[in-house]
N, C-alpha and C positions, 0 to 999 in steps of 0.2 A: 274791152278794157285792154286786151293784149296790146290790139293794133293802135291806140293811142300810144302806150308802152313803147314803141318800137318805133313810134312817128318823130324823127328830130326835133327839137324846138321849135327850129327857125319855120320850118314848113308849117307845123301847128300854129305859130302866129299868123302867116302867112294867108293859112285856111283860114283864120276869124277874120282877118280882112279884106279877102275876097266872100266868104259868107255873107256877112252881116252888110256889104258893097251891093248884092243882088238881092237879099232882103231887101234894105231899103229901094231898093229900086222896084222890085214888084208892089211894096207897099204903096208906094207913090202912086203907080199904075195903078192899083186896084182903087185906090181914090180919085180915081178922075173924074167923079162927078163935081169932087170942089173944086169949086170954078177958078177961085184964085192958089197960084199954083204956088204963092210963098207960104199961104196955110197949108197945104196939101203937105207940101215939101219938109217944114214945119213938124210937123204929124208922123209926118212917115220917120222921122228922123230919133223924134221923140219913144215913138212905137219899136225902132231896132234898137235904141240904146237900152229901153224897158225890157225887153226881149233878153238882149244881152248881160243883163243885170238878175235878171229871174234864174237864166239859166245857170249864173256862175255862183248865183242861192240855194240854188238845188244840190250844187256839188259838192256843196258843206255837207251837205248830210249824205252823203254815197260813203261808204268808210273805204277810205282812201285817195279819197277824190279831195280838193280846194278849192278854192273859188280864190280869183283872183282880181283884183281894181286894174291889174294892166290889161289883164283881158278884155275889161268893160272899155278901155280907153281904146286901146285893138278895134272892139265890135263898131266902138263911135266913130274913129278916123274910116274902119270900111263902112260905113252907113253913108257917108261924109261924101268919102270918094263915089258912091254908087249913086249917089244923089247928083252930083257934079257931073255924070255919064246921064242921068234923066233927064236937067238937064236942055243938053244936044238932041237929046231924042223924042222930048215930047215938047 
């Protein structure tokens, strides 16, 4: 909890959007059996923003902790972006 404390804002949004950018892109990847990659992509996208939204549920209930919908919007533009990098790559 300290080091969150002590993390500046801007870098902590920063971190959700580079996070939830390689989430979603491992997600993608580990799907590669769906053939068609706009479902894949689809999914994988669906699965970081879910991901993202669970976890900023959990924070309500840590006493001191928040949850926040900009976070969730944060986690979906890095899913977004990391998808956009998968992509070039696969």
């Amino acid at each position: 909890m300290w080091l969150a404390a002590k993390t500046p804002t801007l870098v902590q949004k920063v971190l959700h959007v580079c996070f939830y950018g390689v989430l979603a892109l491992l997600f993608a990847w580990s799907l590669e059996s769906i053939e068609t990659r706009a479902y894949r992509f689809l999914i994988s996208l669906l699965m970081a923003v879910a991901f993202g939204a669970l976890m900023e549920w959990c924070q309500t209930k840590v006493p001191g902790r928040f949850g926040s919908a900009y976070d969730v919007a944060l986690d979906a533009v890095g899913a977004i972006l990391g998808l956009t990098v998968a992509v070039v790559l696969f």
